[in-house]
C-alpha positions in Angstrom: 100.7 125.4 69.2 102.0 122.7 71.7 105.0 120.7 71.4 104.4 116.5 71.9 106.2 117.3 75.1 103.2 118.9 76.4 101.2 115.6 76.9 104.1 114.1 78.6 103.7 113.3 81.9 105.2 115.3 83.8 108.9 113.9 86.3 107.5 114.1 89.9 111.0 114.8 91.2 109.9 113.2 94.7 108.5 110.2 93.7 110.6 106.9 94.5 111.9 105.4 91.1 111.3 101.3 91.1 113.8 99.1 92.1 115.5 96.9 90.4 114.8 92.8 90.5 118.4 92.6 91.0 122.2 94.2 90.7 123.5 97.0 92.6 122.3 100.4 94.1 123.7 103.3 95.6 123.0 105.1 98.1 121.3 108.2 96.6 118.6 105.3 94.7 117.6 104.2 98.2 117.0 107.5 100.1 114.2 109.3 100.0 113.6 111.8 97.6 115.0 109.2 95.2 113.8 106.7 97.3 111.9 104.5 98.7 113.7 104.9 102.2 112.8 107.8 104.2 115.9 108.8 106.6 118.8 110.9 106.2 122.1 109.8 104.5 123.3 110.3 108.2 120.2 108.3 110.0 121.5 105.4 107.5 125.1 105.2 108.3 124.3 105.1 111.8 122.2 101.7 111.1 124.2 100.4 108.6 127.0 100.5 111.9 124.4 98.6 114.5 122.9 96.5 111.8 119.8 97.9 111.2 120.0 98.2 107.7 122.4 96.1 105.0 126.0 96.1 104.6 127.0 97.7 102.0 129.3 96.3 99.3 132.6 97.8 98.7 132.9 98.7 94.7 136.2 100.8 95.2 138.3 102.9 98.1 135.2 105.6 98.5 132.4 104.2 96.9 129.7 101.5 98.3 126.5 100.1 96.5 123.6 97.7 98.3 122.2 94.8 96.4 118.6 95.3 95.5 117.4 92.2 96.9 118.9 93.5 100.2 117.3 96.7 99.7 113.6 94.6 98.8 114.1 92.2 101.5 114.5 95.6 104.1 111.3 97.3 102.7 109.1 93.6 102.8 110.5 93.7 106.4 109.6 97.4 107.3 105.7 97.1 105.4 104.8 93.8 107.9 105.1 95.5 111.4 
């Protein structure tokens, strides 16, 4: 006999989750798998530094978080060229 669980649908673990309309995101909501941005943690330092991508905003001594209208504003950007 099948659970209700069965007709669930199924987590696709690489799909992008939505973003929010607004508040604050970090880092591992932005990359890909998680998502919507497709570079490495490493890739998005780097243009974080030269100003490529947004600042991020300081939350404590070792922790950052982008707002999500930063993080829309980046993909609009990206999805016109």
């Amino acid at each position: 006999m099948a659970s209700p669980d069965d007709d669930a649908c199924p987590q696709v673990p690489d799909a992008p989750r939505p973003l929010p309309e607004d508040g604050l995101l970090r880092l591992r909501a932005i990359l890909h798998p998680g998502g919507p941005i497709p570079v490495s943690r490493s890739s998005w330092w780097a243009g974080v530094k030269i100003g490529r991508f947004p600042a991020p905003v300081r939350l404590g001594p070792k922790t950052r978080a982008w707002r999500a209208a930063d993080i829309r504003a980046l993909i609009a950007k990206g999805s016109r060229k």
